[in-house]
C-alpha positions as a LaTeX table, in Angstrom:
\begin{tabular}{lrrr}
\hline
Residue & $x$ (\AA) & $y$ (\AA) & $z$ (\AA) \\
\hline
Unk1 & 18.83 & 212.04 & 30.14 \\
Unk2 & 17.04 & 215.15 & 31.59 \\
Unk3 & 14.26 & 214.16 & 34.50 \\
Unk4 & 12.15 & 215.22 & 31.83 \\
Unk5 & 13.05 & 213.09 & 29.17 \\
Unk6 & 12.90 & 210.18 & 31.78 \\
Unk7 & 9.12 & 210.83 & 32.11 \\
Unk8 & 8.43 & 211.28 & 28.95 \\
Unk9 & 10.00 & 207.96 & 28.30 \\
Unk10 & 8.17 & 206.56 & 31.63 \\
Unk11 & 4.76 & 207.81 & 30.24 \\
Unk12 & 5.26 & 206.36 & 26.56 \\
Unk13 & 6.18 & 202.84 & 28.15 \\
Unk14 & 2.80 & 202.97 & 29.74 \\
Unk15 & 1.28 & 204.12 & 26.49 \\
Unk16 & 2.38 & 200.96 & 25.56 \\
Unk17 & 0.18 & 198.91 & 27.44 \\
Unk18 & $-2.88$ & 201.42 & 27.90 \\
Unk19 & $-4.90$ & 201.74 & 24.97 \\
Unk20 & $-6.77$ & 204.81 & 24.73 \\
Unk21 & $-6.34$ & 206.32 & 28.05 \\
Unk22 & $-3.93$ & 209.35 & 27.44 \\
Unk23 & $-5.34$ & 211.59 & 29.81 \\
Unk24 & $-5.49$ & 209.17 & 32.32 \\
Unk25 & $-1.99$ & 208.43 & 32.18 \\
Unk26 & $-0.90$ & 211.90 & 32.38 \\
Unk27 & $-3.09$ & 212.30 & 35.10 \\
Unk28 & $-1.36$ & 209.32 & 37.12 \\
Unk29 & 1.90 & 211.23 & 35.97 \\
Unk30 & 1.06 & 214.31 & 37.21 \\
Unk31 & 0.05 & 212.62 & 40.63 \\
Unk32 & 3.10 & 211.26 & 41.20 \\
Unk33 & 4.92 & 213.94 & 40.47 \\
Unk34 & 3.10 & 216.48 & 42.27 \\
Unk35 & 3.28 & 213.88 & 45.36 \\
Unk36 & $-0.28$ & 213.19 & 45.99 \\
Unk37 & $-2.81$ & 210.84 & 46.15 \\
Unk38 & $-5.62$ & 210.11 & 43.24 \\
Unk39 & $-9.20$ & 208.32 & 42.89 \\
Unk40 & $-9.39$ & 206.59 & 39.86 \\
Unk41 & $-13.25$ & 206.26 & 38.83 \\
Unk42 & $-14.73$ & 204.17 & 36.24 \\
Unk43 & $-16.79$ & 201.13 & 35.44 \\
Unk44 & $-15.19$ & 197.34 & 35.81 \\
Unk45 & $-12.93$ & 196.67 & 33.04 \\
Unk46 & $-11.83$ & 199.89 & 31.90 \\
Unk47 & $-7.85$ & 199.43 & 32.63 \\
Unk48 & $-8.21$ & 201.10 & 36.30 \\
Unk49 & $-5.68$ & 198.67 & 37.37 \\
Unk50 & $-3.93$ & 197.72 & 34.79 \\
Unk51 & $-3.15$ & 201.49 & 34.58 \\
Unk52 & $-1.62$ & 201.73 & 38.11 \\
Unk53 & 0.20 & 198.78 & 37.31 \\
Unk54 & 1.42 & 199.77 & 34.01 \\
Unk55 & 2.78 & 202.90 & 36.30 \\
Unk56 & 4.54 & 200.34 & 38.59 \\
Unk57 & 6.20 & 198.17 & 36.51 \\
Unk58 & 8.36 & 201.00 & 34.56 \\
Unk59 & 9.57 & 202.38 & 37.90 \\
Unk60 & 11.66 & 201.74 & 40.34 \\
Unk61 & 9.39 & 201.32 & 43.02 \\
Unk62 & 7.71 & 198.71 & 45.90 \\
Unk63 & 4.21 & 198.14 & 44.44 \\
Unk64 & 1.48 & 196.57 & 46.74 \\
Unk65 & $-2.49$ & 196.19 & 46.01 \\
Unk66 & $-5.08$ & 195.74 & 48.63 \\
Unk67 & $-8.27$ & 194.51 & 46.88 \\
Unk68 & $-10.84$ & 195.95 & 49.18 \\
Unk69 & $-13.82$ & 193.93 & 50.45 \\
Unk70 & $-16.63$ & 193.97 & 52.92 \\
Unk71 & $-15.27$ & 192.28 & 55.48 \\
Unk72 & $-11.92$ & 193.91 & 55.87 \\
Unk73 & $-10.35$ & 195.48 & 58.82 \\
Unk74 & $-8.05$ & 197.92 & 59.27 \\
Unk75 & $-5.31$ & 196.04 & 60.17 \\
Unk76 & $-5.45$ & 194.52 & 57.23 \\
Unk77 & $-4.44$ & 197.51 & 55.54 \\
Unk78 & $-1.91$ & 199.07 & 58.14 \\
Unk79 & $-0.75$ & 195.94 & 60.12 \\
Unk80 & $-0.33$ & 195.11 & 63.21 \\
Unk81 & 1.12 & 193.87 & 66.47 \\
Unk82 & 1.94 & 190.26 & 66.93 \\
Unk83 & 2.78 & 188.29 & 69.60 \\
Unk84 & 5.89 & 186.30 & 69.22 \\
Unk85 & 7.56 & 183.44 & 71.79 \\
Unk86 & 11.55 & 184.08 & 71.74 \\
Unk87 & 13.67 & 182.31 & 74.19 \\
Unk88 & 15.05 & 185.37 & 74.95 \\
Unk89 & 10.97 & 185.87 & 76.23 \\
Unk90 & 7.57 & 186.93 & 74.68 \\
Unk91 & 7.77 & 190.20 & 72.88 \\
Unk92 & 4.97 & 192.03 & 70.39 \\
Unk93 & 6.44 & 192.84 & 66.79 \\
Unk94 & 4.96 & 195.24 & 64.38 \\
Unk95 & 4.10 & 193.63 & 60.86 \\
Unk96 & 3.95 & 196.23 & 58.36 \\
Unk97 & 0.26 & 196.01 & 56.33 \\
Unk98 & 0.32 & 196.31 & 52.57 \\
Unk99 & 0.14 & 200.40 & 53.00 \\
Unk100 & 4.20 & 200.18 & 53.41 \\
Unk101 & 5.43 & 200.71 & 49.75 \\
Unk102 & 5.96 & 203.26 & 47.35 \\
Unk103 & 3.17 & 202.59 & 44.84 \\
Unk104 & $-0.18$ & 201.24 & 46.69 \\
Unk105 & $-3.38$ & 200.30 & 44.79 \\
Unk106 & $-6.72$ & 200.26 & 46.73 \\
Unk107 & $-8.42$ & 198.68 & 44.19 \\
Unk108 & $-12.45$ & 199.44 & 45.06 \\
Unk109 & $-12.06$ & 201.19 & 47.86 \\
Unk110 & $-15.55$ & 201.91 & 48.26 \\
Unk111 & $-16.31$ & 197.91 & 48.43 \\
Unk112 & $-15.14$ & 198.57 & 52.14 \\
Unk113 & $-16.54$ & 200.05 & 54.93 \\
Unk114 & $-16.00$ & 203.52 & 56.04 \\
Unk115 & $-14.19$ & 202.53 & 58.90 \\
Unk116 & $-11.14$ & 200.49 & 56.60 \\
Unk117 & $-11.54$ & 203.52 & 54.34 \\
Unk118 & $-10.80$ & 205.65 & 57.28 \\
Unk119 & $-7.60$ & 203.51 & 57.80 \\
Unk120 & $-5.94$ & 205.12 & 55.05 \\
Unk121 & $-6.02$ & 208.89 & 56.09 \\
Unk122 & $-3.35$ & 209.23 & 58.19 \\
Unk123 & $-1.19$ & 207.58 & 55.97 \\
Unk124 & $-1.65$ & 209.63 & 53.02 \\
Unk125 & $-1.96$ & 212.81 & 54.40 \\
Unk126 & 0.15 & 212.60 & 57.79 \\
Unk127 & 2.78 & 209.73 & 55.44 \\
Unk128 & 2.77 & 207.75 & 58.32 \\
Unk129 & 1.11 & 204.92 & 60.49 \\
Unk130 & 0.44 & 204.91 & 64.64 \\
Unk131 & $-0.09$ & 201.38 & 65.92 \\
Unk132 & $-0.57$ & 200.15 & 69.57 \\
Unk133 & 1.00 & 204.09 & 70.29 \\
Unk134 & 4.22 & 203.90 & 67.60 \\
Unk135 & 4.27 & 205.97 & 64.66 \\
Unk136 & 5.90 & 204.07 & 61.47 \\
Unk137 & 7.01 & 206.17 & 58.76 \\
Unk138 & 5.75 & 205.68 & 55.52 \\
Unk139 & 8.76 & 205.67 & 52.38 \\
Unk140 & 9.95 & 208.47 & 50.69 \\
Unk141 & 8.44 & 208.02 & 47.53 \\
Unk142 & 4.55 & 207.23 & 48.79 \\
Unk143 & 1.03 & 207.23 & 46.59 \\
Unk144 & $-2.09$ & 205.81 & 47.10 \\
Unk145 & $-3.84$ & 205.58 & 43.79 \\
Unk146 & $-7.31$ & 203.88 & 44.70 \\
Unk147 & $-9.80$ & 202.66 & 42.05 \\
Unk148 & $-13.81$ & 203.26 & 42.76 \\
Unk149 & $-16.85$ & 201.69 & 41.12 \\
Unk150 & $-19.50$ & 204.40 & 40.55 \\
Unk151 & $-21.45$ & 204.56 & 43.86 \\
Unk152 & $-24.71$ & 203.16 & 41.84 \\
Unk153 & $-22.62$ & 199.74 & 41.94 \\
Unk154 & $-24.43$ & 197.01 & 43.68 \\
Unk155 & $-22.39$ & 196.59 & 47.27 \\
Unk156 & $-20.38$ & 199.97 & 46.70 \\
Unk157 & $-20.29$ & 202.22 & 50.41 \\
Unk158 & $-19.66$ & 206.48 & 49.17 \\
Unk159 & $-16.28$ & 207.61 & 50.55 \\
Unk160 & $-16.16$ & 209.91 & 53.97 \\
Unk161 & $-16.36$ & 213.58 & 52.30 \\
Unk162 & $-12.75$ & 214.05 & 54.79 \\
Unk163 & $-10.95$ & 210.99 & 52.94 \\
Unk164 & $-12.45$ & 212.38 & 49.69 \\
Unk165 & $-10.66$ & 215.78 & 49.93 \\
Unk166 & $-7.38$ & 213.81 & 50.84 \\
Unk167 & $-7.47$ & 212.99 & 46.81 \\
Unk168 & $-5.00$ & 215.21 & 45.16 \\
Unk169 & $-7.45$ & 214.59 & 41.65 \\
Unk170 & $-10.71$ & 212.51 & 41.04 \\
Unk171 & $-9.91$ & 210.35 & 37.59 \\
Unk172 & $-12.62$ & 209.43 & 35.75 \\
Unk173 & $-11.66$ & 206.78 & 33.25 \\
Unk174 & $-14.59$ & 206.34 & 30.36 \\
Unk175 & $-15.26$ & 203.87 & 27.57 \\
Unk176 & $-12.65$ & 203.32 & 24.42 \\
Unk177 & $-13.66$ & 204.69 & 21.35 \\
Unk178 & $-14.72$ & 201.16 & 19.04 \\
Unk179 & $-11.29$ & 201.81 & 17.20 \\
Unk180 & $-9.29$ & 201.85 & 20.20 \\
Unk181 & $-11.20$ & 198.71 & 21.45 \\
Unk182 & $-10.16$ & 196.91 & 18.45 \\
Unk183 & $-6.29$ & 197.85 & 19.45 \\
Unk184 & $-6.96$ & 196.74 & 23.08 \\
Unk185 & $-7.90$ & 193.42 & 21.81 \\
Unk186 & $-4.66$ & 193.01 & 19.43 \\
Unk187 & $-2.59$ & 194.58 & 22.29 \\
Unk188 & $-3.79$ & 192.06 & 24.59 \\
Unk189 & $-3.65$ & 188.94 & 21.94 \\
Unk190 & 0.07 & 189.81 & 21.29 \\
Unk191 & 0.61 & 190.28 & 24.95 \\
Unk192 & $-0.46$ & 186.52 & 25.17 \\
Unk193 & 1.83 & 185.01 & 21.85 \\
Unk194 & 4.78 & 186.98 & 23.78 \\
Unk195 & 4.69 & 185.71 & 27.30 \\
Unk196 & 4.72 & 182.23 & 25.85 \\
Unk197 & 7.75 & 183.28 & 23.16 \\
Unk198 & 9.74 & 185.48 & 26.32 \\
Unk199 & 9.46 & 183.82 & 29.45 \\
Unk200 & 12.58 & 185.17 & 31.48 \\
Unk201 & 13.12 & 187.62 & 29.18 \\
Unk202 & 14.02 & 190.72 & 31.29 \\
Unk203 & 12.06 & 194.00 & 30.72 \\
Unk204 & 13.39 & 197.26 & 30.54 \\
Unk205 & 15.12 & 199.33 & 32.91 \\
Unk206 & 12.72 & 200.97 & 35.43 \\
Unk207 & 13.09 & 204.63 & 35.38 \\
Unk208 & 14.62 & 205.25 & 38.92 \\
Unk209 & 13.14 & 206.85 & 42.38 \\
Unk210 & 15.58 & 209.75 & 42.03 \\
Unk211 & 14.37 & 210.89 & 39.01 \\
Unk212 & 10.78 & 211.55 & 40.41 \\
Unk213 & 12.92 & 213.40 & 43.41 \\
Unk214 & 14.74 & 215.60 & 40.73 \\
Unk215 & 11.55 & 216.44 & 38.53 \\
Unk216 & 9.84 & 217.43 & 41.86 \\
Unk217 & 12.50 & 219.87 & 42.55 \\
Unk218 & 12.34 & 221.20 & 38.80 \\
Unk219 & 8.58 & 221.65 & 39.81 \\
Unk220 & 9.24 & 223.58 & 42.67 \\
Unk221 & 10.79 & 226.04 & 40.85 \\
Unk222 & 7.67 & 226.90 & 38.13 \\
Unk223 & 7.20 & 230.51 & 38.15 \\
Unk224 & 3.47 & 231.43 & 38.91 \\
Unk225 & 3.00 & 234.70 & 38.50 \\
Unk226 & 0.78 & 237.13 & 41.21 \\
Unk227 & $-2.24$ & 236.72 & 38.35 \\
Unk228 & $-2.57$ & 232.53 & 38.30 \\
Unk229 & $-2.49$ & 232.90 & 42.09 \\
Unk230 & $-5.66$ & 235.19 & 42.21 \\
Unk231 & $-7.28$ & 233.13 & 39.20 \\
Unk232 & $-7.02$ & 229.67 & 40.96 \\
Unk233 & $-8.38$ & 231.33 & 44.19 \\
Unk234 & $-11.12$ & 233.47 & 42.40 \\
Unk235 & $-11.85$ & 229.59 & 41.16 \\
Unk236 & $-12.27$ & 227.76 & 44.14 \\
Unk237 & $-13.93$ & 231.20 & 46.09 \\
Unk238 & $-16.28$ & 230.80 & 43.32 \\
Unk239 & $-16.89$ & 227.42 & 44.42 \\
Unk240 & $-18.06$ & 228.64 & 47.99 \\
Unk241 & $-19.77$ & 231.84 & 47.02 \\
Unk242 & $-21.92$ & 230.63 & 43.48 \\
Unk243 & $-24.26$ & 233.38 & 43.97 \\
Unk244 & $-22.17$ & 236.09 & 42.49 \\
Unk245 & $-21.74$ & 234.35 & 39.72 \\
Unk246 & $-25.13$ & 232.95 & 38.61 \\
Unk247 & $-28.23$ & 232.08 & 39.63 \\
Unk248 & $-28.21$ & 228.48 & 38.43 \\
Unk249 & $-24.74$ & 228.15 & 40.37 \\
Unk250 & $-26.39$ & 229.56 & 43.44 \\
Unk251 & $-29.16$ & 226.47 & 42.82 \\
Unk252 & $-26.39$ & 223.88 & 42.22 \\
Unk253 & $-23.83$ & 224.22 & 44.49 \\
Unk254 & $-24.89$ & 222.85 & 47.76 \\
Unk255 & $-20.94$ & 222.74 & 49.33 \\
Unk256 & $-17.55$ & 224.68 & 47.63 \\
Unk257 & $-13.99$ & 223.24 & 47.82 \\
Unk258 & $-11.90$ & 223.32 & 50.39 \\
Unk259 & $-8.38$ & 225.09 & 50.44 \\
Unk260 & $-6.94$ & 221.96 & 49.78 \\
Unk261 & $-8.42$ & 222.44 & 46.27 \\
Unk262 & $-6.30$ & 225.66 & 46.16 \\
Unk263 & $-3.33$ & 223.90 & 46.99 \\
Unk264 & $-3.81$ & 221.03 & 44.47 \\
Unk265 & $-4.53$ & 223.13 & 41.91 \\
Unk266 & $-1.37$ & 225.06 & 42.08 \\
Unk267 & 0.54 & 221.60 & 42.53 \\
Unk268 & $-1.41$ & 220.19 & 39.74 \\
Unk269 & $-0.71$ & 223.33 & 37.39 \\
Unk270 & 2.94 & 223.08 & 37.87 \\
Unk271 & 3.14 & 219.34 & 36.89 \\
Unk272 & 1.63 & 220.09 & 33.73 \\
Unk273 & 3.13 & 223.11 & 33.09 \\
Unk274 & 6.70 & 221.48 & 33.30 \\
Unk275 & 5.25 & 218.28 & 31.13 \\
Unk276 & 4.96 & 220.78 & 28.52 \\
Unk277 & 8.84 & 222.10 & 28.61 \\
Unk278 & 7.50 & 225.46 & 29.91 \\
Unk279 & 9.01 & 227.32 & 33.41 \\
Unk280 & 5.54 & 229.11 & 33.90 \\
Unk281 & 2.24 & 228.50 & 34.85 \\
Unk282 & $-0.53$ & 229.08 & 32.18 \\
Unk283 & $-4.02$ & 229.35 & 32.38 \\
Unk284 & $-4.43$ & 226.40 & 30.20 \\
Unk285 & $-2.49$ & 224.66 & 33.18 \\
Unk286 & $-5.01$ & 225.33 & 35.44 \\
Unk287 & $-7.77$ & 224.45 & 33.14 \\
Unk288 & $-6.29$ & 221.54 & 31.93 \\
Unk289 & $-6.38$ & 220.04 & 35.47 \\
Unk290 & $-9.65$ & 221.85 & 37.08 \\
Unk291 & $-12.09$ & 219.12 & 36.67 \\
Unk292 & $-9.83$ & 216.34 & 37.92 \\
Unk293 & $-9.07$ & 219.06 & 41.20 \\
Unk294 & $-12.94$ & 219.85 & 41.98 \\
Unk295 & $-14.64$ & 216.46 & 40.62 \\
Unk296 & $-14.94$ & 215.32 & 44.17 \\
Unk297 & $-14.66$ & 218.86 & 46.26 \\
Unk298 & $-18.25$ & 220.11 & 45.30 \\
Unk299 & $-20.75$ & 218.56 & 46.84 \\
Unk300 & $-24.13$ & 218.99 & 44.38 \\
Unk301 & $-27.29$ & 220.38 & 45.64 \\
Unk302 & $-30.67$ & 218.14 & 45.77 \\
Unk303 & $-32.06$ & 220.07 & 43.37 \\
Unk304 & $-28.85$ & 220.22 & 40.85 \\
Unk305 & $-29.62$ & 216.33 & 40.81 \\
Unk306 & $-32.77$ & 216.22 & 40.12 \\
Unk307 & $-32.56$ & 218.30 & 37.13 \\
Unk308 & $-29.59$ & 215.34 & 36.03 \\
Unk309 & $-27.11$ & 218.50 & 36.54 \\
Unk310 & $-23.18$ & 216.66 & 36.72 \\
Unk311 & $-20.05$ & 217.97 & 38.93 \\
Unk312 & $-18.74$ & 218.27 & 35.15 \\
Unk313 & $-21.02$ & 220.74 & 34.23 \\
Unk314 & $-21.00$ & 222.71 & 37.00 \\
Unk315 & $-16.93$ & 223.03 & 36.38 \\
Unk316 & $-17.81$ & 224.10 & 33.28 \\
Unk317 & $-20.10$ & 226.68 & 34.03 \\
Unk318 & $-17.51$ & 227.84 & 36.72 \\
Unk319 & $-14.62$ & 228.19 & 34.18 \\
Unk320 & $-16.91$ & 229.96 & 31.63 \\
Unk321 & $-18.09$ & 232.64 & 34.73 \\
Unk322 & $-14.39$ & 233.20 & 36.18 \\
Unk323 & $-12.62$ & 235.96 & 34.02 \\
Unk324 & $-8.96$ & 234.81 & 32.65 \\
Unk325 & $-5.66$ & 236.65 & 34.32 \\
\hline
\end{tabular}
């Protein structure tokens, strides 16, 4: 099969188990195949985890979750150097923290302080680790996709606005629909009947890491045309510069995106683009994706909140005010 047809197969296995969610899937899709890192956002019990999991188990891939808490440090997420008595002599050994796979889940992050949170950013930007003065290399095939309660959560701490912008997309995951509830409880009852019939039984074939390689390559090679490059920069300009569009912008916006919002949209774009069979970038691309991009790169004026004005509709208005290619 095609590196596409191995996704699309990868993404109906985890239809399988997530009921409901079909954007967020594809958004965990086009994550890892754009090679970033996403924030998954959404009250408990909405499949966060189960979701990154679901991703997981139908590839080929080291998974390892760190369930965040108050008191962690950040060796507890990196690692770190340990005395050991040899009879050769006494030597320090590195032991590699939970960060060292391919799939990582910080599930609620923001349960941490800033300083664990701050552990993480040289490993997913940088893809590596410095301990005691050594830099350890972080796998090919790396992702961070960290869950968040909504910072109005009892005991939550708001991510560092530099970690924040490390997020390829911000995920929000929202309730099931009461029809899609009722399959989430069948799904899960017949989940239960068939670990009791099937224990052993082996699951399917993971799709493999080299097929993510090759479908990142195919990526690569997207045609965007000189018009999407000026239309996801007129986006994120518009971001910084509100004024020109509208007045209630100019009142909204207290902080724009940063260029890495460029760059994710264009990454972003492309993943979608080529989930859709095409070999060129489309506006709907870009719009598809713009919300997840600038969720968490706009930073809302006082007065935007006070008038119970969301990041959403801001995006909105910001789409609606930048003219199509």
């Amino acid at each position: 099969m095609s590196p596409l047809e191995q996704i699309a197969t990868l993404r109906t296995r985890m239809g399988e188990s997530i009921i409901g969610q079909r954007d967020v899937i594809e958004r965990l899709i086009i994550g890892l195949l754009a090679n970033g890192n996403l924030l998954i956002e959404g009250l408990p019990g909405l499949a966060k985890t189960r979701a990154v999991k679901a991703l997981s188990n139908n590839l080929e891939a080291e998974f390892s979750r760190i369930q965040f808490t108050p008191d962690m440090l950040p060796a507890d997420v990196t690692g770190t150097e340990v005395y050991h008595q040899t009879s050769e002599g006494a030597e320090f050994r590195f032991e590699a923290g939970p960060i060292f796979a391919n799939v990582v889940l910080a599930d609620e992050i923001n349960r941490a302080p800033a300083k664990v949170q701050a552990a993480l950013l040289e490993a997913m930007e940088e893809r590596q680790v410095t301990v005691a003065g050594t830099t350890h290399k972080m796998p090919p095939l790396f992702t961070v996709m960290a869950t968040q309660n909504p910072i109005e959560q009892e005991g939550t701490y708001p991510l560092p606005e530099a970690q924040m912008d490390r997020f390829l997309m911000h995920v929000q995951v929202l309730y099931p629909s009461v029809e899609e509830e009722v399959n989430v409880i069948r799904l899960v009852r017949s989940e239960e009947q068939k670990a009791h019939r099937t224990v052993g039984a082996e699951r399917a074939e993971p799709i493999a890491q080299d097929t993510v390689f090759a479908a990142r390559v195919e990526i690569g090679k997207i045609h965007v045309s000189d018009a999407m490059d000026r239309y996801i920069a007129d986006l994120v300009q518009a971001t910084r510069t509100p004024a020109a569009l509208s007045d209630d912008l100019a009142r909204w916006i207290e902080v724009g995106a940063s260029p890495r919002a460029s760059l994710a949209l264009d990454k972003c774009s492309r993943a979608h683009a080529w989930l859709q069979s095409r070999d060129y970038v489309d506006p709907v691309d870009v719009r598809a994706i713009l919300h997840d991009v600038f969720r968490h790169r706009i930073a809302l004026s006082f007065e935007a909140q006070g008038d119970g004005v969301t990041v959403d509709q801001v995006i909105d208005e910001i789409a609606a005010q930048v003219a199509l290619p």
